[in-house]
C-alpha positions as a Markdown table, in Angstrom:
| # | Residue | x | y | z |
|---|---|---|---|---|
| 1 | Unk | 0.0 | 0.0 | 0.0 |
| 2 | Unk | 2.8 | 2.3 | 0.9 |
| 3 | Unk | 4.2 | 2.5 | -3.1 |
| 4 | Unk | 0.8 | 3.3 | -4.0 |
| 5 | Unk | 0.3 | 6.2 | -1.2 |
| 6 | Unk | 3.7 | 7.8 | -1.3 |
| 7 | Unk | 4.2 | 11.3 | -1.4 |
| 8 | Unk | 0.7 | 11.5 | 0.4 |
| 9 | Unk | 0.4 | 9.5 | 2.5 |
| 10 | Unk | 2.4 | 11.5 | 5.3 |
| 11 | Unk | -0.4 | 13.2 | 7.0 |
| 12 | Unk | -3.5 | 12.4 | 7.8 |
| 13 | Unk | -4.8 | 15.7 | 6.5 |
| 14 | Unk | -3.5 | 15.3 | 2.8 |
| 15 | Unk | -5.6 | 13.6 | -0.1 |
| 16 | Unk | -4.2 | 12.1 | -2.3 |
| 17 | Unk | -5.5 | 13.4 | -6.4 |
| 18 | Unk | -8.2 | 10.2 | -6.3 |
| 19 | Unk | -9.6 | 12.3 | -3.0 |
| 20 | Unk | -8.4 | 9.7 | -1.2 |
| 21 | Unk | -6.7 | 9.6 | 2.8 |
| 22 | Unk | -4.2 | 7.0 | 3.0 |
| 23 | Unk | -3.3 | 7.0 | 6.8 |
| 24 | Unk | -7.4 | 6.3 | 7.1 |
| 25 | Unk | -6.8 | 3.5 | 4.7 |
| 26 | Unk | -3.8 | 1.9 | 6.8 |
| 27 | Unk | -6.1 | 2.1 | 9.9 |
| 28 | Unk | -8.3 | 0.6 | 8.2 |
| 29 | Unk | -6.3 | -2.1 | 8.1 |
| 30 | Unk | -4.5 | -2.4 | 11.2 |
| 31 | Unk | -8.5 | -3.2 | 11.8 |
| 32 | Unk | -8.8 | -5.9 | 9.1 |
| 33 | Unk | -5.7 | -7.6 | 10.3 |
| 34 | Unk | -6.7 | -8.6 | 13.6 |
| 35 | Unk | -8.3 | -10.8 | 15.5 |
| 36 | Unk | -12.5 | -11.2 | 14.6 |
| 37 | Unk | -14.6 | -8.9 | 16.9 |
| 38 | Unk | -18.8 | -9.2 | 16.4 |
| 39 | Unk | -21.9 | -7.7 | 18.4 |
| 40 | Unk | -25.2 | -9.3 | 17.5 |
| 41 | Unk | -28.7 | -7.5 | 18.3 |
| 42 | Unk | -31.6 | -9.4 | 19.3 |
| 43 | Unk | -35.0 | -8.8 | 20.6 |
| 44 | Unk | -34.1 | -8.1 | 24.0 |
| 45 | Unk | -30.2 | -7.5 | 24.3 |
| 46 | Unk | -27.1 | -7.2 | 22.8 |
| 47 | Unk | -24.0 | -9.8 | 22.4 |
| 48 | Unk | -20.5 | -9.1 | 22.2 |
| 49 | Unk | -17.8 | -12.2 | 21.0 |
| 50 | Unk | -13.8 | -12.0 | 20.1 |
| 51 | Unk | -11.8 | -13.6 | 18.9 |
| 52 | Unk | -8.3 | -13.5 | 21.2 |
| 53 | Unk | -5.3 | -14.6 | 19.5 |
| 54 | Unk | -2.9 | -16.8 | 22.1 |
| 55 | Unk | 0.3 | -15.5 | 21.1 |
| 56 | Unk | 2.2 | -17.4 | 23.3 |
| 57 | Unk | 1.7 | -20.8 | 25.4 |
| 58 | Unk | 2.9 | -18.9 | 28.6 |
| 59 | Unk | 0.1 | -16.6 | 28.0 |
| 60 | Unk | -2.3 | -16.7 | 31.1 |
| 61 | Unk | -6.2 | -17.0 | 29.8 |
| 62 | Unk | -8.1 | -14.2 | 30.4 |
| 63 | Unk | -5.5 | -11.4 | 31.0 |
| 64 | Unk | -6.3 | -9.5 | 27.6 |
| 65 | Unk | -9.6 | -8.3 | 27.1 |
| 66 | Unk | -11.4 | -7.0 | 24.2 |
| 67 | Unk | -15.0 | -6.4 | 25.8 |
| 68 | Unk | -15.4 | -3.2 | 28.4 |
| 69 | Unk | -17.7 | -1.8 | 30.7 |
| 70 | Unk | -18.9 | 1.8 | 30.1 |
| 71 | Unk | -20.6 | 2.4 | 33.1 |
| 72 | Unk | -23.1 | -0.3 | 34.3 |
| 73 | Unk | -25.4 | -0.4 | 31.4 |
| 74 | Unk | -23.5 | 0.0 | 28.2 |
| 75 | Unk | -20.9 | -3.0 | 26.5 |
| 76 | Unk | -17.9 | -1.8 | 24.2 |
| 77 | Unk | -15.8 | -4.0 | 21.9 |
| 78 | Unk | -12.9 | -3.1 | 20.5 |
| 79 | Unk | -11.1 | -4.6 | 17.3 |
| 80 | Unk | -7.4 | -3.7 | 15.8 |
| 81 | Unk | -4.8 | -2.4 | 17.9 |
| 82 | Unk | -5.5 | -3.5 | 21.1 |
| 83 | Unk | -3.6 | -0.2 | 23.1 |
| 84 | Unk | -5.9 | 2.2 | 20.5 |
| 85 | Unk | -9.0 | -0.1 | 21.7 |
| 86 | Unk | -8.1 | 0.8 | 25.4 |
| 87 | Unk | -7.5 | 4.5 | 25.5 |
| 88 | Unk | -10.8 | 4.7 | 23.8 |
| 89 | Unk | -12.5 | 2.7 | 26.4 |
| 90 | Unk | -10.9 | 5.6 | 28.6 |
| 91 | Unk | -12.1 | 8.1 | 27.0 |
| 92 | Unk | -15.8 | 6.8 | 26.6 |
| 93 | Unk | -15.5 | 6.1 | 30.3 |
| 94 | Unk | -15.0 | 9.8 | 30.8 |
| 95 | Unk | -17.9 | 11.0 | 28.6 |
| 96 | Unk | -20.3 | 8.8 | 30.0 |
| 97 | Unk | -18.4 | 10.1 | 33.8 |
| 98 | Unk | -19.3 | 13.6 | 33.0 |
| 99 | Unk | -22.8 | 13.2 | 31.1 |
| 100 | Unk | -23.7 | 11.6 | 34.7 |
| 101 | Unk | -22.7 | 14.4 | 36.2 |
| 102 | Unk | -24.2 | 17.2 | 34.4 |
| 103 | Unk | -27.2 | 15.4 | 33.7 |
| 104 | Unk | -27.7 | 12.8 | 36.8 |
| 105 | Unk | -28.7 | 10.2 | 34.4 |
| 106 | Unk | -26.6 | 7.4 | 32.4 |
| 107 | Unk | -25.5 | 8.3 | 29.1 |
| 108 | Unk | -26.9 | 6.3 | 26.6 |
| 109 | Unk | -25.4 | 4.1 | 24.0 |
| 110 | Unk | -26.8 | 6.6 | 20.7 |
| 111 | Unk | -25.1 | 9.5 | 22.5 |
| 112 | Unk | -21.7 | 7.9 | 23.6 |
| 113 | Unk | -21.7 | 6.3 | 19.7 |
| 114 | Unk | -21.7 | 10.2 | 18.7 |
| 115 | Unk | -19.4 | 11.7 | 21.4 |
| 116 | Unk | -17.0 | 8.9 | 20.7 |
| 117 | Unk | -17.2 | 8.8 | 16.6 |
| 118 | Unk | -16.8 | 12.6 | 16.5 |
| 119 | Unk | -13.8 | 12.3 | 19.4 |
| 120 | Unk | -12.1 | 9.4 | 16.7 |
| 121 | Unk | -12.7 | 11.5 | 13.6 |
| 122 | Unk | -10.6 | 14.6 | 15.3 |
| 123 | Unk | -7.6 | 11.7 | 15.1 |
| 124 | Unk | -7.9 | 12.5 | 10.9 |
| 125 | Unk | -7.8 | 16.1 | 11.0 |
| 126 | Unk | -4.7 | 17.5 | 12.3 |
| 127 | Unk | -0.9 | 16.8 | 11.1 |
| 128 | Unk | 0.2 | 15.7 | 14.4 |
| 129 | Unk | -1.7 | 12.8 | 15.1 |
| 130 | Unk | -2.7 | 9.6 | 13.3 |
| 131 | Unk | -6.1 | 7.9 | 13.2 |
| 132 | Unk | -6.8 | 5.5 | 15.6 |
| 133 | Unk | -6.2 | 1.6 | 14.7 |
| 134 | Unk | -9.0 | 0.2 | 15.7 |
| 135 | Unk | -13.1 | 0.1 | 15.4 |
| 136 | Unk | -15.2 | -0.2 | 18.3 |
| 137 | Unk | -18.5 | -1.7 | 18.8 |
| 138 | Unk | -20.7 | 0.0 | 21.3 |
| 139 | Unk | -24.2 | -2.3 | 22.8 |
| 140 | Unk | -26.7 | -1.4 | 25.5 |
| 141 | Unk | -30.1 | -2.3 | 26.5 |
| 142 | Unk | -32.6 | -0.5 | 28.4 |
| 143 | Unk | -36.9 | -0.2 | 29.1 |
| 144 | Unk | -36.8 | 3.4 | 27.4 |
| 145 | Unk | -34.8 | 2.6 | 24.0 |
| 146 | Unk | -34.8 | -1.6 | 24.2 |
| 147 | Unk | -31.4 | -3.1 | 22.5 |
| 148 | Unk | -28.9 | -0.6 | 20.9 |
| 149 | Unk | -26.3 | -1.4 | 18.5 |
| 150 | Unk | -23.6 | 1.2 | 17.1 |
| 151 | Unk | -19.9 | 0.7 | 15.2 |
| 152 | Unk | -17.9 | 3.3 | 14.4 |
| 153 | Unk | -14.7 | 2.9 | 12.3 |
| 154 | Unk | -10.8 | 5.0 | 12.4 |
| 155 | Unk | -12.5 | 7.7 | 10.3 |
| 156 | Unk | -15.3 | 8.5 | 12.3 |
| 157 | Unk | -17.8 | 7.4 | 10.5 |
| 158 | Unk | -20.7 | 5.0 | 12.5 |
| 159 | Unk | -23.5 | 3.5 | 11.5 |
| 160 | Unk | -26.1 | 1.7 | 14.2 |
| 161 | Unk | -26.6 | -2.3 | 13.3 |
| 162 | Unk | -28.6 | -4.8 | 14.3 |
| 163 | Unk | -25.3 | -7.0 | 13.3 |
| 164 | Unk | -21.4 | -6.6 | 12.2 |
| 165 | Unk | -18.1 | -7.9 | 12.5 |
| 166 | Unk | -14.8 | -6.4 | 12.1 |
| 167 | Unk | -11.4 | -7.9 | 11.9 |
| 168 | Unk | -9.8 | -10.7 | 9.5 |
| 169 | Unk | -13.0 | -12.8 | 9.6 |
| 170 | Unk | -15.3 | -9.8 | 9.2 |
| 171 | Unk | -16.4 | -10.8 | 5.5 |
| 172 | Unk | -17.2 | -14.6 | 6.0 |
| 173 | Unk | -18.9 | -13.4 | 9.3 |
| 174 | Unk | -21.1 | -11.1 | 7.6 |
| 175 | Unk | -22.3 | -13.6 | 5.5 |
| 176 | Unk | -22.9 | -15.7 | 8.3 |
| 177 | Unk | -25.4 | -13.0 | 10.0 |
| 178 | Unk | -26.9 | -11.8 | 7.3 |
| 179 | Unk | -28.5 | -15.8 | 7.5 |
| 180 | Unk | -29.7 | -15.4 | 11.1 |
| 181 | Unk | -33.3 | -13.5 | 11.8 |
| 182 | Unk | -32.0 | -11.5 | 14.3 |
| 183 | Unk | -35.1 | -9.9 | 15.6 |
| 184 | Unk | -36.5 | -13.1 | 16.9 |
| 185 | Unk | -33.5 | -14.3 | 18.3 |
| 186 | Unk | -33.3 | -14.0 | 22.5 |
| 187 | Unk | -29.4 | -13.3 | 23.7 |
| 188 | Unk | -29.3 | -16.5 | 24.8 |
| 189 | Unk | -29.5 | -17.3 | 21.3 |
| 190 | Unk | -27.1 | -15.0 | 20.0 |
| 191 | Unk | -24.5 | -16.3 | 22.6 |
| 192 | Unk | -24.8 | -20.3 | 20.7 |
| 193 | Unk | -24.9 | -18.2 | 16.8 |
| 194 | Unk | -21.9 | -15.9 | 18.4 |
| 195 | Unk | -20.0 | -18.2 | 19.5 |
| 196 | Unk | -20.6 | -20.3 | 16.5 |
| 197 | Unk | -19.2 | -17.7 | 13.9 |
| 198 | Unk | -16.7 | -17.0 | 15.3 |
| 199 | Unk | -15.4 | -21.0 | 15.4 |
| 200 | Unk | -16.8 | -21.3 | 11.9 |
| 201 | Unk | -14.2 | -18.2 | 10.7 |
| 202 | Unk | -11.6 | -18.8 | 12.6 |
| 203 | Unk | -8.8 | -19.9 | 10.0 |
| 204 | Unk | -7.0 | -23.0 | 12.2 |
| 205 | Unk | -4.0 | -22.9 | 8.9 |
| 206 | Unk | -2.9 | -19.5 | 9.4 |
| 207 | Unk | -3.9 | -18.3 | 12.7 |
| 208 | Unk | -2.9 | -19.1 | 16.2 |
| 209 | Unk | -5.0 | -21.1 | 18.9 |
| 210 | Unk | -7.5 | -18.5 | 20.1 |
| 211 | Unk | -9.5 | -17.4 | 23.0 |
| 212 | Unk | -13.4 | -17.1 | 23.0 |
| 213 | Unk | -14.3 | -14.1 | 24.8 |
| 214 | Unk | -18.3 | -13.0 | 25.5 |
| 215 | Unk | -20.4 | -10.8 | 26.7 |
| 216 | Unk | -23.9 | -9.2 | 26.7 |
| 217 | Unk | -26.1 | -7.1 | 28.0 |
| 218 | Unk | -29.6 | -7.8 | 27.8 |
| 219 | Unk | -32.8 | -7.3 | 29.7 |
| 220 | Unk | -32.0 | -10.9 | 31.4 |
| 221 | Unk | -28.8 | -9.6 | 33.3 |
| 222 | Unk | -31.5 | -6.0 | 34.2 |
| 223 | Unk | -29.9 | -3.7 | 31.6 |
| 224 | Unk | -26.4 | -4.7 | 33.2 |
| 225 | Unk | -23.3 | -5.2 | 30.8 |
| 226 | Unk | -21.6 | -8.5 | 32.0 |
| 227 | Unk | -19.0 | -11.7 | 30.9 |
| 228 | Unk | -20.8 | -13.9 | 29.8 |
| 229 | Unk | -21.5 | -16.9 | 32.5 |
| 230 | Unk | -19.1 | -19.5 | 32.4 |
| 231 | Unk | -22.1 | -22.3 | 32.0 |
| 232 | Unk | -23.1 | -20.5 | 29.0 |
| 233 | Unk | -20.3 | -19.9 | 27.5 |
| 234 | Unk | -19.5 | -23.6 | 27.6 |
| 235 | Unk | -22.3 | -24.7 | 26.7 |
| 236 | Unk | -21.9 | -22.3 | 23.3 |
| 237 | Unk | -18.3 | -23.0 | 22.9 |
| 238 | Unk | -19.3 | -27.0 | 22.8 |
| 239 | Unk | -22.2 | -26.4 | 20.4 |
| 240 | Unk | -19.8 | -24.5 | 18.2 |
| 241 | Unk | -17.3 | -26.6 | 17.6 |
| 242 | Unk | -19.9 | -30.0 | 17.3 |
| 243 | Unk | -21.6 | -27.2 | 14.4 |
| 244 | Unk | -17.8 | -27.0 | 13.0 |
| 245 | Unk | -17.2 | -31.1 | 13.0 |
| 246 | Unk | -20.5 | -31.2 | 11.2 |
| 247 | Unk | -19.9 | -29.1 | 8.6 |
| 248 | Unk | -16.4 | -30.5 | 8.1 |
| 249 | Unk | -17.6 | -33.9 | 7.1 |
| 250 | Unk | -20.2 | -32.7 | 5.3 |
């Protein structure tokens, strides 16, 4: 990419003649080239899965994290550079701090989607910084708005979803979720089709043994944002892989 980009591709506030920002582009894929993150929306909460790449066999399970807290109520995911993912988390943790504050209620997860997307785009603006590597995936559920989903990419831009992926799997687990009827599907459900996706894109050749991380947030855990329990999680995990021996044989 560089050979194509250079002489513009310097600064993030230089387009190239085709209109186009390179240093956006290489966040972009800093995104693409790790490990699959997906959020899946259902009728009554939201579910986060990633994929965690074991990088080393004296890695201790559990110690690197993809999925956050924002407060009580709201679940972030975040995909690409993992140090990019967690100074975001800080900084969404701030907004939401101070809308609590000023307002005395929780921010929700349409505003913090906004605050956070515009805080990201600032990143392309100005000579002396870079865009952030990473995408993040924002969830919540609640009595006055029900289940809210939001991505917002390195440029800034964010769309709400009721289902995406990022991350080196992100196009076979589109395809994969643009199969499931997601309105009718409980979070329990979407923590078996989650977990199953995932499995199903993992690439055993090239990649590394991984690490299936879940949460969700849902009107079953009262609006709360929480890990996944380790019973369902099994439970998922085992269902994935028999789904993957199936369609292996087949």
């Amino acid at each position: 990419m560089s050979s194509i980009g250079t002489g513009y591709d310097l600064s993030s506030t230089v387009f190239s003649p085709a209109g186009r920002v390179f240093q956006v582009e290489y966040a972009n894929k800093a995104v693409e080239n790790g490990g699959t993150v997906l959020a899946l929306r259902g009728k009554d909460g939201v579910v986060f899965a990633a994929e965690n790449m074991v990088l080393s066999k004296l890695h201790e399970r559990g110690t690197t994290r993809r999925t956050f807290h924002i407060g009580n109520h709201i679940g972030m995911a975040v995909a690409g550079l993992h140090a990019d993912g967690v100074a975001l988390v800080s900084e969404a943790r701030s907004y939401a701090n101070q809308f609590k504050d000023n307002y005395g209620y929780p921010i929700t997860a349409e505003n913090l989607n906004q605050q956070l997307s515009g805080y990201m785009h600032q990143f392309t603006l100005y000579s002396g910084a870079r865009p952030c590597g990473c995408s993040v995936l924002i969830g919540s559920c609640d009595a006055e708005n029900g289940p809210q989903l939001y991505m917002a990419e390195p440029s800034g831009v964010s769309w709400g979803y009721y289902g995406t992926a990022v991350g080196k799997g992100a196009t076979p687990a589109h395809a994969e979720i643009e199969k499931l009827k997601l309105k009718e599907l409980s979070a329990r459900e979407l923590i078996r089709e989650a977990a199953r996706i995932i499995y199903a894109v993992h690439d055993e050749v090239k990649d590394k043994e991984f690490e299936l991380e879940m949460s969700w947030v849902a009107e079953e855990t009262g609006g709360r944002h929480q890990a996944v329990p380790a019973d369902l999680l099994a439970e998922a995990e085992a269902a994935a892989k028999a789904a993957l021996e199936d369609s292996e044989e087949d």
